[in-house]
N, C-alpha and C positions, 0 to 999 in steps of 0.2 A: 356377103359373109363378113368382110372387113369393115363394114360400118355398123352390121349388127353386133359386130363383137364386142362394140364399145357402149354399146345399148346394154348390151347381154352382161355386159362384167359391170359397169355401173349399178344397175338395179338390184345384180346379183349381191354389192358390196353394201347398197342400202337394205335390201332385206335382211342381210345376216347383222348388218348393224342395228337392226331392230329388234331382231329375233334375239341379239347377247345382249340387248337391255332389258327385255322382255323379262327372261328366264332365269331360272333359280330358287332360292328356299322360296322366295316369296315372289311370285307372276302377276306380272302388270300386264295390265290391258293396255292400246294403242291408246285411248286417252287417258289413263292414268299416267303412261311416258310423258304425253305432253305437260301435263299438269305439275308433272314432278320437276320438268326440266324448267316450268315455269316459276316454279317455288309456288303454287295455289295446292298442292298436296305434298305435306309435310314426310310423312313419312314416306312416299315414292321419290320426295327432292333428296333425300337422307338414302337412301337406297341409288340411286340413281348415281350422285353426285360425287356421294365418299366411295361407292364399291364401283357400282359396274360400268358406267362411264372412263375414266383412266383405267381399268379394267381392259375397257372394249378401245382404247385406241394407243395402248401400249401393243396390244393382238393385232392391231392394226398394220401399228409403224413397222414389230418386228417380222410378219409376214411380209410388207411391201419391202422389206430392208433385205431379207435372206432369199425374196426370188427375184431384183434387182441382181442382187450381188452373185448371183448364180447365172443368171441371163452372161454378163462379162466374164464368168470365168467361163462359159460356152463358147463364145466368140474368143475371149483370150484364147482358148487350148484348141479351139476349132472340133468341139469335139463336143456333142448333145449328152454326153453321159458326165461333164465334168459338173462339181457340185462348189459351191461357197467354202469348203473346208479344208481345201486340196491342199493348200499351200499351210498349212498347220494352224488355221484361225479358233479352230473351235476346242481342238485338242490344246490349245494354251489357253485358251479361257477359262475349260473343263481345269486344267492343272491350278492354275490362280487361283480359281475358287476353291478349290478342295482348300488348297494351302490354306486359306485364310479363313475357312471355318474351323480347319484340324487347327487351329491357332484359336479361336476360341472367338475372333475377332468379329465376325456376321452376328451376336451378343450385344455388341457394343456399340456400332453404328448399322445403320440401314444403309450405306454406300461402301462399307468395306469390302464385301463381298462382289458387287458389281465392278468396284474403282479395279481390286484384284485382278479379277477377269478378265477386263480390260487390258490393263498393263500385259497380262499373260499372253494376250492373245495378241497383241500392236510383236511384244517380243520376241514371239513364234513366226510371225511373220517375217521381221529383223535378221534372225538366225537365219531361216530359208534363204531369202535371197541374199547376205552375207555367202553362203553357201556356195549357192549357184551362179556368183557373180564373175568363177571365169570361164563359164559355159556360154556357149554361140545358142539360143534361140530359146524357147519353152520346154523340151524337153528335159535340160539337167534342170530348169525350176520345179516342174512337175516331180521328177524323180527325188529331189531332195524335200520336198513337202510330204510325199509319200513314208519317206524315210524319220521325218522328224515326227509325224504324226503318230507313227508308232513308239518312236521313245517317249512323247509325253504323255501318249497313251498309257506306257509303261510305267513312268512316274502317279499319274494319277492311283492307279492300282494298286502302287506302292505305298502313296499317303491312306487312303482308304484299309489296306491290309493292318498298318497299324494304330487302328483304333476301330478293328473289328469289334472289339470286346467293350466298348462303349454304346451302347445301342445311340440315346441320342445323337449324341457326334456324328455316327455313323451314318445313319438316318438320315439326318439332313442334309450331309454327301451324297449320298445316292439320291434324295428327291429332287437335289440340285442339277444331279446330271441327268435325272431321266426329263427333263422340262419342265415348267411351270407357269400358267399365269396366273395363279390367284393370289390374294393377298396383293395385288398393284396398286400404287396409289399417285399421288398425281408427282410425289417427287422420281420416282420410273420414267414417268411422263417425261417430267425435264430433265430428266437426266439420259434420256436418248431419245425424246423425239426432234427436238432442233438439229442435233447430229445426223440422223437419219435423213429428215429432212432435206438438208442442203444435199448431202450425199449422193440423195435419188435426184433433187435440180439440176445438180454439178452433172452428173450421167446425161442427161436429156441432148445437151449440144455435142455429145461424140458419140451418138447412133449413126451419125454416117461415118465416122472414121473406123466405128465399130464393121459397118458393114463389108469394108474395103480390107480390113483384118482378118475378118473371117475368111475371107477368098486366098489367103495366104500372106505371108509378110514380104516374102520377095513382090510382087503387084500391090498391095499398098505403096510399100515407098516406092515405084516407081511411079504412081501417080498422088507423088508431092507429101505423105502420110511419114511424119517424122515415128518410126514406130516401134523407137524405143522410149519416149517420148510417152507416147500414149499409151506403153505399156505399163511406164512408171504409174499414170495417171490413174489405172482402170484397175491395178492392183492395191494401191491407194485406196481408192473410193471402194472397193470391193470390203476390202482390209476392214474399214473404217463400220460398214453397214453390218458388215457380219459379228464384227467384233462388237458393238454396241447392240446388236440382237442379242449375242451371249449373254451380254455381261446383266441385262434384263430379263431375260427369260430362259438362263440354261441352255441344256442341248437340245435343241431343235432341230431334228436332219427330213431330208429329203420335200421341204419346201423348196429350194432353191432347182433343186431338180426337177420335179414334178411340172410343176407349173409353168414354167418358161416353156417346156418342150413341147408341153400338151397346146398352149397358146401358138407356138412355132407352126405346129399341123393345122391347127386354124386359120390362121394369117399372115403363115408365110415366114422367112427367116429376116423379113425388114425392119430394123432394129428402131426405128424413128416411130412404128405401130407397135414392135416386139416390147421393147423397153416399157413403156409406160403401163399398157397391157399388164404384163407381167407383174406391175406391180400392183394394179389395182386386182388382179388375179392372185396374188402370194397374201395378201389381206385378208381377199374371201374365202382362201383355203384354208387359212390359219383360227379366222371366226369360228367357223365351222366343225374345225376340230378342238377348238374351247367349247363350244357349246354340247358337243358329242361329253367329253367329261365334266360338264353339268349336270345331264341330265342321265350317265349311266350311273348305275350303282357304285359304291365305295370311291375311292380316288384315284380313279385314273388320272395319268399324267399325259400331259395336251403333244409330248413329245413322243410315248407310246402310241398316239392315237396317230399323229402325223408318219409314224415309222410302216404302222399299219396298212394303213394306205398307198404310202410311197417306196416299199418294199416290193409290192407285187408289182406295181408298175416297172419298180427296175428292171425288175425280170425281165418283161413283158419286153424295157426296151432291148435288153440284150439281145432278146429273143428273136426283135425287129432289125435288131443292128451285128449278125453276127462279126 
């Protein structure tokens, strides 16, 4: 089962990477993708090239990026129900953007709104652990991200209440927060997938300290595991993938969750299989649910569709995990 699974999520990541090139107003056949990618069919390379290409690996980066970053806040909190947002990442991103569309400034350049985000959600994270920093262990972390995440939550509703009565404004506040990939283009691209990138490499060589974590913090450091150290690092890197998913692609919830836990019952809670797994699993689930609001009617948002799904699951785990 452990070696099929890397069979199993590879082919699965190349199929859906086919099937989002494929699909759309206009469907390409398997050779006309090549052809397009070739630049020998002009109009499939035009299609291909300017839309659903950085399309399809912005969906990429941000799923491998938000169920990385959920796999370590699992192991951080020790706990299969903990998700990428706990610590107030996505509820500041959500606040930064509103802010700077209710400012007119998403208008103006094509990185304000993301850069926003960003900034929102690095200093939502800032705040927390400021916070929590004369608390002994994860507990007062958790409790004051639980806490923050509801005032900015608060904020956001706040900025959005006043400019109810603007529909555009409005509008693109709310399609900001419900998710979105369309409209990606390859500056998306660079502008979070080298971040992303390193993010998920940097992760790769503390699967085993990650492992020693999970079992509890008093038995890691007693075999050798500086761990507060490693806490700083995984919060970090957590921080860094979640916050650069938002600032590209909105609210996007229950990736981070979904998919590491489901991969965990497959292959076990070994972080050095779990890790990577997971992210080439947070890719194909995220493809998946792009291509679901491709091809239903009107515009569904890739962030409702992922809610969808990873709604009942939650249940299901509670349900598993009283």
């Amino acid at each position: 089962m452990k070696r099929g699974a890397w069979l199993l999520m590879t082919a699965l990541l190349l199929g859906l990477l086919l099937a989002s090139l494929a699909f759309g107003e206009l469907r390409l056949s398997p050779v006309q993708i090549w052809e397009g990618l070739r630049g020998r069919d002009e109009l499939a390379h035009t299609v291909l090239w300017n839309l659903r290409l950085p399309r399809a690996l912005v969906t990429m980066g941000v799923g491998a990026g938000l169920a990385a970053s959920g796999t370590v806040m699992q192991a951080l909190f020790r706990n299969p129900l903990a998700s990428p947002d706990l610590l107030g990442v996505s509820s500041g991103g959500a606040l930064g953007a509103v802010l700077a569309l209710s400012l007119g400034w998403g208008a103006s350049s094509l990185f304000a709104v993301p850069i926003c985000a960003l900034l929102g959600a690095c200093l939502a994270v800032g705040l927390v652990l400021l916070l929590a920093r004369q608390g002994a262990g994860v507990e007062r972390l958790l409790l004051c991200g639980v806490a923050l995440t509801a005032l900015l939550g608060a904020g956001t509703s706040f900025v959005l209440s006043l400019h109810a009565e603007q529909f555009n404004r409005a509008s693109s506040m709310i399609f900001w927060l419900l998710g979105g990939l369309e409209d990606r283009t390859w500056e998306h691209v660079a502008m979070a997938g080298p971040g992303i990138l390193l993010g998920c490499l940097l992760l790769l060589p503390l699967a085993r300290p990650m492992d020693l974590l999970a079992m509890g913090e008093g038995g890691a450091q007693s075999l050798g595991v500086d761990v507060k150290g490693l806490r700083r690092k995984l919060i970090a890197l957590s921080t860094l993938l979640t916050a650069l998913a938002t600032a590209v692609a909105g609210l996007i919830g229950f990736v981070g969750l979904v998919v590491p836990h489901l991969l965990r019952l497959l292959v076990g809670p070994g972080h050095k299989r779990l890790l990577p797994l997971s992210m080439l699993g947070g890719a194909s689930f995220l493809l998946a649910c792009d291509l679901v609001t491709r091809l239903a009617p009107g515009q569904l948002r890739v962030g409702v569709v992922s809610a969808m799904v990873g709604g009942p699951f939650f249940l299901w785990l509670l349900r598993r995990n009283p």
